[in-house]
TORLO-800250 format. One record per residue (C-alpha): x, y, z. Coordinates in steps of 0.1 Angstrom, whole numbers, padded with zeros to 4 digits, always signed. Layout:
N
XYZ ...
***
This chain:
467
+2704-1274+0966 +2701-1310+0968 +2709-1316+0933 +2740-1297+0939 +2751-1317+0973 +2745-1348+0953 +2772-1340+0926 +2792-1330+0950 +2791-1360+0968 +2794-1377+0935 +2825-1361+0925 +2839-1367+0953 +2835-1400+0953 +2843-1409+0918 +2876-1393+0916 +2892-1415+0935 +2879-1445+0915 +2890-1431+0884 +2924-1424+0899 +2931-1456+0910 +2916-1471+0874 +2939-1449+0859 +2970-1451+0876 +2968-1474+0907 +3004-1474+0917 +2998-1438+0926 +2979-1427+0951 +2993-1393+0960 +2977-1377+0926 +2959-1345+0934 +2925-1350+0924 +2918-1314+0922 +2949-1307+0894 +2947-1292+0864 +2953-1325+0847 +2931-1344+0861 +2903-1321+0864 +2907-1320+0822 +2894-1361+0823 +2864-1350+0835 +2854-1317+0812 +2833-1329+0781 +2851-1318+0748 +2836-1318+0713 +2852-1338+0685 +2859-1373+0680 +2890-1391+0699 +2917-1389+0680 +2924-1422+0684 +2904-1436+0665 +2915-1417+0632 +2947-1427+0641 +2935-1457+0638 +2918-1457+0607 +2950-1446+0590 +2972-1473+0602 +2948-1495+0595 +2948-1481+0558 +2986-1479+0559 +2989-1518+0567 +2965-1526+0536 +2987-1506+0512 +3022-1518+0524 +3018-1552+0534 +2987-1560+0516 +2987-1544+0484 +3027-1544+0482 +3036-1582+0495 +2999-1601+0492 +2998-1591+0458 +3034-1607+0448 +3025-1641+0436 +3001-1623+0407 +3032-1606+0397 +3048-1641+0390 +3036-1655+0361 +3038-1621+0337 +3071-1613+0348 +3081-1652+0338 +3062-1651+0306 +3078-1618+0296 +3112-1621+0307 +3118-1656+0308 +3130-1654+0346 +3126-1689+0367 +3100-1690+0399 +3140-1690+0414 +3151-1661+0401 +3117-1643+0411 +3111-1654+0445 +3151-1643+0450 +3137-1606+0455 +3120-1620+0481 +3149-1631+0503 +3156-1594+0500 +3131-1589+0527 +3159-1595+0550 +3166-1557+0553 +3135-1557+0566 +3152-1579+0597 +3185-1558+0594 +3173-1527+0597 +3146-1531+0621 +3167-1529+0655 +3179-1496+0638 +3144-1485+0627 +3127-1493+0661 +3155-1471+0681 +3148-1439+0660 +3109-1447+0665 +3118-1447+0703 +3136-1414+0701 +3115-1396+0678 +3080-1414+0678 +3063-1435+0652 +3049-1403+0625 +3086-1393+0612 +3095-1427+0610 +3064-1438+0588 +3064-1406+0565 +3100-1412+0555 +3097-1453+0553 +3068-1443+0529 +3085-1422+0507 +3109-1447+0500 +3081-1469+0492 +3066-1451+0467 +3097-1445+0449 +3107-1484+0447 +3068-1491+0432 +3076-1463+0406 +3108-1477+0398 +3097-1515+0393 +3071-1501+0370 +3096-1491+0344 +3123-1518+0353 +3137-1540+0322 +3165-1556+0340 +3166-1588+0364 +3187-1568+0386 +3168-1534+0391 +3140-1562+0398 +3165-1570+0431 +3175-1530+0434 +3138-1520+0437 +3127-1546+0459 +3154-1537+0482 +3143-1504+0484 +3108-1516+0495 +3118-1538+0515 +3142-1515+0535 +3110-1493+0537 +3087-1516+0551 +3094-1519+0587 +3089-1484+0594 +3059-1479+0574 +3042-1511+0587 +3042-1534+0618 +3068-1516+0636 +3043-1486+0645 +3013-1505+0655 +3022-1516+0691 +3031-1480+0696 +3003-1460+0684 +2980-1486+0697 +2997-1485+0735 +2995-1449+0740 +2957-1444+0724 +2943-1474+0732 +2964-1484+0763 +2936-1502+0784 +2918-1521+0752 +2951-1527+0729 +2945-1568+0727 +2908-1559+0704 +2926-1526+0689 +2958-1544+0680 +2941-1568+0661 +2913-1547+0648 +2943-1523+0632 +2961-1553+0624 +2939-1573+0601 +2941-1539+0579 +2970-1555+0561 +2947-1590+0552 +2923-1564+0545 +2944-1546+0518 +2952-1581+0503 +2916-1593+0501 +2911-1563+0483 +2945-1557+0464 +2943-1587+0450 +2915-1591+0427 +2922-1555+0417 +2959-1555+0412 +2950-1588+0389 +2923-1566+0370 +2948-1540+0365 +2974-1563+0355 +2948-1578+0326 +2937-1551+0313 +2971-1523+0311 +3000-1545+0322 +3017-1558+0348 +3038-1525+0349 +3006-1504+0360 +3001-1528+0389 +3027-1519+0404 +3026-1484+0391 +2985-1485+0409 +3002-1495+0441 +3026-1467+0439 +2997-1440+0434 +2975-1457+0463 +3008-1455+0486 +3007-1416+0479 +2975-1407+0494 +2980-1425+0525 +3012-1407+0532 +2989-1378+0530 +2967-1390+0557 +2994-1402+0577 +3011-1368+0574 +2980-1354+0586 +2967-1375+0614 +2992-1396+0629 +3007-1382+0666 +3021-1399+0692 +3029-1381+0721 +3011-1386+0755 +3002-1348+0758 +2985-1357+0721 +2966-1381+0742 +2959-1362+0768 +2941-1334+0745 +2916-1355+0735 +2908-1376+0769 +2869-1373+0770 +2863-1368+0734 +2833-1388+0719 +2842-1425+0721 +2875-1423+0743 +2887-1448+0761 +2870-1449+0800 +2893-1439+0825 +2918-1414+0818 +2934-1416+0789 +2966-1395+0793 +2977-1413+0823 +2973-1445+0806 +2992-1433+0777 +3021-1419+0800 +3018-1455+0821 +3021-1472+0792 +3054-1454+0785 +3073-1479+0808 +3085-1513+0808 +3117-1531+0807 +3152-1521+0788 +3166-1536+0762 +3195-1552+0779 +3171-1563+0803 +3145-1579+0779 +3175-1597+0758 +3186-1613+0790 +3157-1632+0795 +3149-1672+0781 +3117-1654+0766 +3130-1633+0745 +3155-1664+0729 +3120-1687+0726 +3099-1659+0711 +3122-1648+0685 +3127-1680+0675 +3093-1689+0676 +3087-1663+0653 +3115-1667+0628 +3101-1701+0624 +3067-1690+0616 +3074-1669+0591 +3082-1700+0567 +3044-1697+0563 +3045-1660+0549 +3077-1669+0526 +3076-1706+0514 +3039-1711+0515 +3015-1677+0510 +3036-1663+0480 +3036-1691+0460 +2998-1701+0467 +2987-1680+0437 +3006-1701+0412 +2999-1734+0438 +2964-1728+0429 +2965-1726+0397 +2987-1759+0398 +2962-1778+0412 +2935-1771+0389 +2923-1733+0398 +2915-1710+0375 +2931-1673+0373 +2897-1663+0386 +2897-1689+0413 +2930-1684+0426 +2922-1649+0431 +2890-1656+0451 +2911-1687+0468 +2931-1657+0482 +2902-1634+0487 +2891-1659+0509 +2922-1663+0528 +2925-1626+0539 +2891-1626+0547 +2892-1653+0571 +2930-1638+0586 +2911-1604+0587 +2887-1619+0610 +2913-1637+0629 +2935-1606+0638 +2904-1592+0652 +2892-1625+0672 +2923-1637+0686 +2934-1598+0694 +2902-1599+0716 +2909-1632+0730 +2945-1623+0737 +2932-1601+0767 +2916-1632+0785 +2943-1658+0782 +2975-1636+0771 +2987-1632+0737 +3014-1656+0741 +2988-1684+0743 +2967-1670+0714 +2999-1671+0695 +3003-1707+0699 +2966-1713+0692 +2970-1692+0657 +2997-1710+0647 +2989-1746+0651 +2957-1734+0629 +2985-1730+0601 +2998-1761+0608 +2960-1776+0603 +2953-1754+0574 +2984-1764+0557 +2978-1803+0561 +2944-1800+0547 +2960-1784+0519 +2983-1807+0512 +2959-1835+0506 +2961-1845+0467 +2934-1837+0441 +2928-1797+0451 +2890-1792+0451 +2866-1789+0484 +2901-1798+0510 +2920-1771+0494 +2890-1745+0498 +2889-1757+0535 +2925-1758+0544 +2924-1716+0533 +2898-1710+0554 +2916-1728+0583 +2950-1714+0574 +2938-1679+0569 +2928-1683+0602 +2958-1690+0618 +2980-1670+0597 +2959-1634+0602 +2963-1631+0639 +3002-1633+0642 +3003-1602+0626 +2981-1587+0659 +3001-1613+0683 +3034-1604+0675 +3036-1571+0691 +3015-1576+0716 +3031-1604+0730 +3062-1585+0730 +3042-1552+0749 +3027-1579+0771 +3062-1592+0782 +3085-1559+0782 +3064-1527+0780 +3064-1501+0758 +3091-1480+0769 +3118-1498+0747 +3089-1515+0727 +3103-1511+0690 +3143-1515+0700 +3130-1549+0714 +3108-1560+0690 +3130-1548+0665 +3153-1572+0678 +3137-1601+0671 +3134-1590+0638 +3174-1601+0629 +3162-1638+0629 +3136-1639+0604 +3163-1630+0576 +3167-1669+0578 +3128-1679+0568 +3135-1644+0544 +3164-1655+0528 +3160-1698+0526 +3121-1698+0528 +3114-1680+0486 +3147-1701+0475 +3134-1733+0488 +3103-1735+0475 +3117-1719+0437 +3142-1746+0438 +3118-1773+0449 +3092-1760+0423 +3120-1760+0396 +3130-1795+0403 +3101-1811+0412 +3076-1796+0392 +3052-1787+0428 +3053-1773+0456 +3040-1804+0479 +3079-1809+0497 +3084-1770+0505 +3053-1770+0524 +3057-1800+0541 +3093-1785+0557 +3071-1756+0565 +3047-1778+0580 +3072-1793+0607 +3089-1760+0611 +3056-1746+0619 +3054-1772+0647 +3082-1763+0658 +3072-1724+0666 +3043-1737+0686 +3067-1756+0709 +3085-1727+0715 +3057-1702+0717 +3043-1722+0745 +3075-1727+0767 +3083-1691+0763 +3068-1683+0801 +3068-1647+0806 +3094-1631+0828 +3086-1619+0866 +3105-1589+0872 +3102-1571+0907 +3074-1550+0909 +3059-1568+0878 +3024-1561+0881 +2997-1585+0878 +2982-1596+0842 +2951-1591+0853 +2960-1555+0866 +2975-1548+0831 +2946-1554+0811 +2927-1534+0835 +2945-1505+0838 +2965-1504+0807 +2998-1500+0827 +3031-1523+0813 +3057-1536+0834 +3083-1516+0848 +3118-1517+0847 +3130-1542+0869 +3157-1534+0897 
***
């Protein structure tokens, strides 16, 4: 008897804590409804969040790791057997700017019809352009194929992250954001070396043809485990290792936020996109070209490849530290920390004669460079909510076809001419700076009814619409 009047009590008491966790701007929930009462039932099985993430995280290795970290071993074989310049290659590059065309577009449909469609198509496409620059003998199916990739790549890559991660992981998504994220350094940690192996031994047709293949069986698991929907969430709320609190409301709270119109009307959303388009000079001038930079400056094959081992190591474990810190001090702020670590990095670099500076100035760049991957949609979920998340952040996309389209160009051109690479990263360098300043006078806008940051992180609500 008193064991049962104690759990009563209990009960009783608890609910309303875990209401007001849960969803604090409501407090006319009926703690006895079916919904509710389901938070606090025991279920068998593992959240199914956490798969979720596990393929995403697999998903981000292939497509961004295995398919772009991998370029710059791709360089030299298709110079020595074509006879194409470092101009001509890096050109396919700038064809990355679909990936800033379509990506409004892309983000809209993801919106309407969740992130699982959208990734199983984008994937497809994938595959298909791998295949095809396999067997490619031409300069421009080269251009064709990459196009096709590239128009993939939004969908099947960044795009889904902030979404998947805000409805299953809605009151931790600063850690899980970047835990996910630093799949893609991950991949090219690993891709690397192995793509180069591949390359040595068949060809450097079955490297691309091995990253065609590995493509193939995570569309299978993403056909298989990916959901999105906040009544998927609300299946598996208190499943072994959920999230505390209830994870259905969470997921449904997370579902608001500001509208597009609204989020383009704000000096933010001009200073982050711009900070952004900036910073990807670093992915585009400097990271593709550090494979043959390496090599430049006295690295061997070998060396080069463990130069970029090293590198995605060290932005693996920045995704995942400065997605953690991003929930203490806002991911805006970690941004501009992560990025002033490129500019760092890349001076260290840059100082003549290769050797011990040039080991450190990876380590420091890798750094920086992992965690904007992790930053750059959390930011934006931080700012505007999830509600419109990838029409917004697909919108800032447009302006990094500038960085796409100059940033490969440039430093071909420069590398052509000069014989090194020294003045392409020195631009990037000062653009670099540039972002920072940006980054940090992009204050975030105060909506009414704009709840407190502090309240966000805690409850895993975004902001709502203003009025």
């Amino acid at each position: 008897m008193c064991v049962a009047t104690f759990g009563s009590n209990f009960t009783s008491q608890l609910r309303p804590r875990i209401q007001g966790i849960s969803n604090p701007t409501s407090n006319n929930e009926d703690p006895g409804s079916a919904e509710f009462g389901s938070a606090s039932v025991r279920r068998p099985g593992i959240y199914r969040g956490w798969k979720i993430a596990g393929t995403v995280f697999l998903t981000l290795g292939a497509t961004i790791g295995a398919g772009q970290f991998a370029f710059g071993v791709f360089i030299i074989p298709l110079e020595d057997e074509f006879g194409w310049s470092r101009t001509q290659i890096n050109i396919s590059l700038t064809l990355s700017a679909f990936m800033g065309i379509l990506a409004p577009f892309v983000g809209r449909l993801m919106d309407k019809h969740g992130a699982r469609p959208i990734m199983i198509v984008s994937l497809i496409v994938m595959i298909v352009g791998f295949f095809l620059r396999a067997v490619m003998t031409e300069l421009w199916q080269f251009y064709a194929f990459s196009a096709l990739i590239f128009i993939a790549t939004p969908g099947a890559s960044m795009l889904p992250v902030g979404r998947l991660v805000g409805l299953w992981f809605a009151t931790t998504r600063g850690r899980m954001t970047g835990l996910i994220a630093s799949g893609n350094n991950f991949g090219g940690m690993i891709a690397v070396p192995i793509i180069t192996a591949v390359i040595v031994i068949g060809g450097w047709r079955w490297g691309f043809a091995s990253t065609g293949f590995l493509l193939i069986g995570v569309l299978i698991l993403v056909i298989l485990v990916i959901r999105d929907k906040p009544e998927d969430v609300e299946k598996e709320v208190n499943k072994r290792w959920a999230p505390k609190g209830d994870a259905g409301r969470a997921a449904r709270a997370a579902l608001q936020g500001f509208t597009t119109s609204q989020a383009i009307r704000t000096r933010a959303f001009w200073l982050l996109s711009g900070g952004m388009a900036l910073q990807q000079f670093a992915r585009t001038s400097v990271a593709t070209q550090f494979f043959p930079h390496l090599e430049q400056v006295g690295f061997s094959a070998t060396q080069a490849a463990i130069g970029l081992m090293l590198l995605a190591f060290f932005a693996v474990t920045s995704k995942i530290l400065f997605g953690t810190v991003s929930e203490w001090i806002t991911a805006r702020w970690s941004y501009v920390i992560v990025v002033s670590l490129q500019v760092i990095g890349l001076a260290v670099i840059l100082i003549p004669g290769g050797g011990m500076p040039t080991w450190i100035g990876l380590v420091i760049f890798g750094l920086g460079m992992g965690g904007v991957g992790a930053l750059g949609p959390l930011t934006i979920t931080e700012m505007y909510g999830l509600k419109n998340f990838g029409a917004i952040i697909g919108l800032t996309r447009p302006a990094m076809i500038i960085p796409t389209l100059i940033g490969p160009v440039m430093a071909g051109i420069i590398f052509d001419t000069r014989g090194t690479y020294e003045l392409a990263f020195i631009i990037t360098l000062v653009l670099l700076t540039i972002s920072v300043v940006g980054f940090a006078l992009a204050s975030p806008p105060k909506p009414l009814n704009y709840p407190d940051a502090n309240d966000i992180r805690k409850t895993g609500e975004t902001a709502p619409a203003s009025r």
